[in-house]
C-alpha positions as CSV (number, residue, x, y, z in Angstrom):
1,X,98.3,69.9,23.0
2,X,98.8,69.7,26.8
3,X,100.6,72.4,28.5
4,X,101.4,69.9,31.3
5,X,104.7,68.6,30.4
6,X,104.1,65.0,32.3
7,X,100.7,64.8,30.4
8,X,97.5,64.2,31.5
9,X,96.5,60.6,32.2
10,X,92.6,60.8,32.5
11,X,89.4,62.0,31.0
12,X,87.5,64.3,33.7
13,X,83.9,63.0,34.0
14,X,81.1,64.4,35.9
15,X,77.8,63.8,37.1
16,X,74.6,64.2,35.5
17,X,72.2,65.2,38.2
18,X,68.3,66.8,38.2
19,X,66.9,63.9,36.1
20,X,64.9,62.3,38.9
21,X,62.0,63.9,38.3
22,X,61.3,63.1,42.5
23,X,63.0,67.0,43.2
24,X,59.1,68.1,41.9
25,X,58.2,66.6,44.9
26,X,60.7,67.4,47.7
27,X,62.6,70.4,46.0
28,X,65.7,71.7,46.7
29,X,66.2,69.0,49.2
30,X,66.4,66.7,47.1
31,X,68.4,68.1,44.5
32,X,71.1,68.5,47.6
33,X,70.9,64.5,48.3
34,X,71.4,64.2,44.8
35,X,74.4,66.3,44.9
36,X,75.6,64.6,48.0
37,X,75.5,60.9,47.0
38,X,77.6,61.9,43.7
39,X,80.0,63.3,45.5
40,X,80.3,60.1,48.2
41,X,80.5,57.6,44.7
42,X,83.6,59.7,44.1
43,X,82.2,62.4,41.3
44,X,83.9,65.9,41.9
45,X,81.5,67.8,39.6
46,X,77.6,67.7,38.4
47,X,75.7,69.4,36.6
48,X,71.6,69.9,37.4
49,X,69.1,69.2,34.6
50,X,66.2,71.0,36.0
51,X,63.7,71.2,33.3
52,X,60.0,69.7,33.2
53,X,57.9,66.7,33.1
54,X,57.8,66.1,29.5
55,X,54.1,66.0,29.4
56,X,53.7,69.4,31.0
57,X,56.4,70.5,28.4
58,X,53.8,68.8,25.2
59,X,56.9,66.5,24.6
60,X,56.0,62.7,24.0
């Protein structure tokens, strides 16, 4: 149940970011640019996959 009296008209969505596996290469940097063109298409939160390759993690 909402506690908002007037309701809630929209489902909050966010960005799934750190998938490129490019931030290997460049880092943090990056992972920033990443952050910064979700947030210029309008996103207001992300959150950062950083995991492995999948070959380096035996995963196929």
């Amino acid at each position: 149940m909402s506690r908002n009296p007037l309701g809630y008209r929209g489902i909050p969505i966010y960005a799934s970011a750190g998938v490129e596996h490019e931030w290997y290469n460049d880092g943090e940097s990056f992972l920033i640019e990443e952050a910064l063109r979700y947030k210029e298409e309008g996103y207001d939160a992300f959150k950062f996959h950083c995991g492995t390759v999948w070959h380096a993690a035996s995963m196929t």
